[in-house]
N, C-alpha and C positions, 0 to 999 in steps of 0.2 A: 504494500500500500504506500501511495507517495505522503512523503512528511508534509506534515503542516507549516512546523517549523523546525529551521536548520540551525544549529547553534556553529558557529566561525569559532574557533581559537586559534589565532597565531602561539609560536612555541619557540621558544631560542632559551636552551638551557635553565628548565623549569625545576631543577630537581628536587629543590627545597618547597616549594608551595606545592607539588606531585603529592611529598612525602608529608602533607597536613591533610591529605583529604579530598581535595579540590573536587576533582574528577567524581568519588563519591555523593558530596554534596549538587554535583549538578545532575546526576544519573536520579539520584532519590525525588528531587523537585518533578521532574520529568517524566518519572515514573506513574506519581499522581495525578498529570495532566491528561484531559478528554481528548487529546490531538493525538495524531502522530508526529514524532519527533526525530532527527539525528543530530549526532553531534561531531563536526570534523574537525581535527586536530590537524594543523597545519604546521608540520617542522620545517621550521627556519637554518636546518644544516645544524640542528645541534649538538654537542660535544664533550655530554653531560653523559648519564643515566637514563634521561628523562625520555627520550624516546625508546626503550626497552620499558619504561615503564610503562607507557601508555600502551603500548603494542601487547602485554602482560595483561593489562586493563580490557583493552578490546577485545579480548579471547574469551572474554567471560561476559561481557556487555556491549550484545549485540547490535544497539544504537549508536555506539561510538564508532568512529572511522579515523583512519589517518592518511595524511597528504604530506608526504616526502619531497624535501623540495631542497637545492641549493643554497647556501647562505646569501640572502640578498636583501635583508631586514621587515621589516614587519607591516609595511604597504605591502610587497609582495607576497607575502604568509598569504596575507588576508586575501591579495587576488588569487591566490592561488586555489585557498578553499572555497571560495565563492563562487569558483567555475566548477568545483564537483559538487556545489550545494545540491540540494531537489527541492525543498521547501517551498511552499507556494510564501514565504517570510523567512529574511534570513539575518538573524542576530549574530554581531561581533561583541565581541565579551574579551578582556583579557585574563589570561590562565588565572592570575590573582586572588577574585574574585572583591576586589575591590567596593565592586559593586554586584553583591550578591542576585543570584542569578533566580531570584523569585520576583525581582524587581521587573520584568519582565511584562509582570501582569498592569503594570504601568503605563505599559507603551502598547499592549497590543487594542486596547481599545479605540486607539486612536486610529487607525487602521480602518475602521467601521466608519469616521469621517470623513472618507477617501482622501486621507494622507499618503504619501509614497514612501517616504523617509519619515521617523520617528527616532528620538536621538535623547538617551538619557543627561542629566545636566546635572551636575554637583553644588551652579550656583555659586556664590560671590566668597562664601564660607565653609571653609573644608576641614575636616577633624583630621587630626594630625597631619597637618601642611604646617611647616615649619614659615617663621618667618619672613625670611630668604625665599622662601619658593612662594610663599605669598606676593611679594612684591615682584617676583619676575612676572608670578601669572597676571597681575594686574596690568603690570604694562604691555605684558603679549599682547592682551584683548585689547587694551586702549589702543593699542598700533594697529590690532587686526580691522578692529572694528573702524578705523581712518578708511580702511582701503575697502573691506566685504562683511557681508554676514553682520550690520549693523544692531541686527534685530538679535542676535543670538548672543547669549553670553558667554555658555561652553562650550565650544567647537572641540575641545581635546579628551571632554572624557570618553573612556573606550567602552562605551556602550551605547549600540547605536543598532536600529533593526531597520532593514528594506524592506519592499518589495520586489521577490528576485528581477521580475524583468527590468525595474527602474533601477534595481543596485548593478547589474551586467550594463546595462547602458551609461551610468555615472563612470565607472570602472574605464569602462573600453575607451572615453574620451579626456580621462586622466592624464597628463601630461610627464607625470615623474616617472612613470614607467619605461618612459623613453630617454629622457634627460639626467635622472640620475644611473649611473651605473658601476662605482663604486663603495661597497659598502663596508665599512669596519664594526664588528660589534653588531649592539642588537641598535639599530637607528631609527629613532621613532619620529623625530622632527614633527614639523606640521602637514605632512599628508592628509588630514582631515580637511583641514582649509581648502585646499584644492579639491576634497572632493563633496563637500557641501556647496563650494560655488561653482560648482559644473550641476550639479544638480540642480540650484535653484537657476542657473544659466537656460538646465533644460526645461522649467517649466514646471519642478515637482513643485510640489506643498509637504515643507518640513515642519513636524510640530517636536517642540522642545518641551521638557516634562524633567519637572526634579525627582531625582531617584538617591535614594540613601547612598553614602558613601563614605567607606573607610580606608588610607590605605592598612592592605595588608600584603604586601607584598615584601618578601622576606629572600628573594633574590637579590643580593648585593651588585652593585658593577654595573647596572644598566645605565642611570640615569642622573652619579654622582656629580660630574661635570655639569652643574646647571650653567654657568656661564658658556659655554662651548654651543651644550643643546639649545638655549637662549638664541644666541647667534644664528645657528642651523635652522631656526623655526623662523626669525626674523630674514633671514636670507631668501627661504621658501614663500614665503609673503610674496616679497620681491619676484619672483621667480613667474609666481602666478597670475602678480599684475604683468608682469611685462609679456606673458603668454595669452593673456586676453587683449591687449594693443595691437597683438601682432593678428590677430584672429583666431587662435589657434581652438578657441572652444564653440566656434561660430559653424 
């Protein structure tokens, strides 16, 4: 029977938040649900455990799937799974669960208002956001919001559900797929930004919706350079204005 809904997880050496549950806590939620569901795990080339673990995971739970992929950071994961999604709705979540994956029931009714894109948000105030990461987030959005996505506050949280046919179609006219091509690390930058203003470029209706959020991410190395990632997200800005000048999402 085809899924309802497709749960996305990109994966780049997960093996610490694997070994809390994770994957459990999203199997039990899903279990309970009146839909059909799967859930594809998207490895980013990892170099952990963490892929032996899920592959371990999937032998015993039949809704989980995994997508084996090249090291090319976590735009890519996520395109990657999204072209094996089937879900007539396909949710990206990161392994985390930052934002616990029951929140879900937040976003799907909106769906029923013929929205295309539904995009969880964390909002101005975030529990345990240090400081420092408070004040870069502020001035990302005051910079984002100069240039796109005026109306939206969180363009970065990793929770975020389509319409497959509108998420394949946002995807295929993305730009970074093509222009970035070296990657070190797990590289998260502002890929979202380009792909909310290709969406709303195309005509969706995105509705944004607060959803609880904690971090809990317990993988060290990803995302300590805030100043560097800062830069790489304001750079990508740049990148995507100057890709719409040129026509490139026309």
């Amino acid at each position: 029977m085809k899924p309802y809904l497709s749960v996305v997880i990109p994966m780049f050496n997960e093996e610490k938040n694997l070994k809390r549950g994770v994957l459990e806590e999203i199997d039990q939620y899903l279990k309970k649900q009146d839909y059909v569901s799967e859930v594809i795990v998207s490895d980013d080339g990892s170099t952990d455990k963490s892929l032996k673990m899920v592959e371990k995971f999937s032998q015993y739970h039949s809704r989980f799937k995994i997508k084996k992929n090249k090291h090319a950071g976590k735009p890519f994961a996520i395109k990657s799974g999204l072209e094996k999604a089937k879900g007539e709705i396909i949710l990206f979540t990161d392994m985390d669960l930052s934002v616990p994956i029951k929140e879900m029931e937040k976003l799907l009714p909106w769906f029923e208002e013929d929205f295309k894109i539904v995009i969880g948000s964390r909002g101005k105030e975030r529990k345990r956001f240090p400081w420092y990461r408070k004040i870069i987030s502020w001035g990302f959005r005051s910079f984002r919001q100069i240039f796109f996505l005026p109306k939206i506050i969180d363009t970065q949280c990793g929770f975020k559900a389509f319409k497959r046919k509108a998420g394949k179609e946002v995807f295929r006219k993305m730009r970074i797929f093509k222009q970035i091509t070296e990657i070190k690390g797990w590289r998260v930058g502002a890929w979202d930004v380009e792909m909310l203003f290709v969406a709303e470029k195309k005509g969706y209706r995105i509705k944004e919706v607060p959803v609880a959020w904690e971090d809990r991410d317990v993988v060290g190395g990803k995302q300590k350079n805030f100043i560097k990632e800062s830069k790489e997200m304001l750079f990508e800005i740049l990148r995507v204005k100057i890709n719409d000048w040129r026509g490139d999402y026309d």
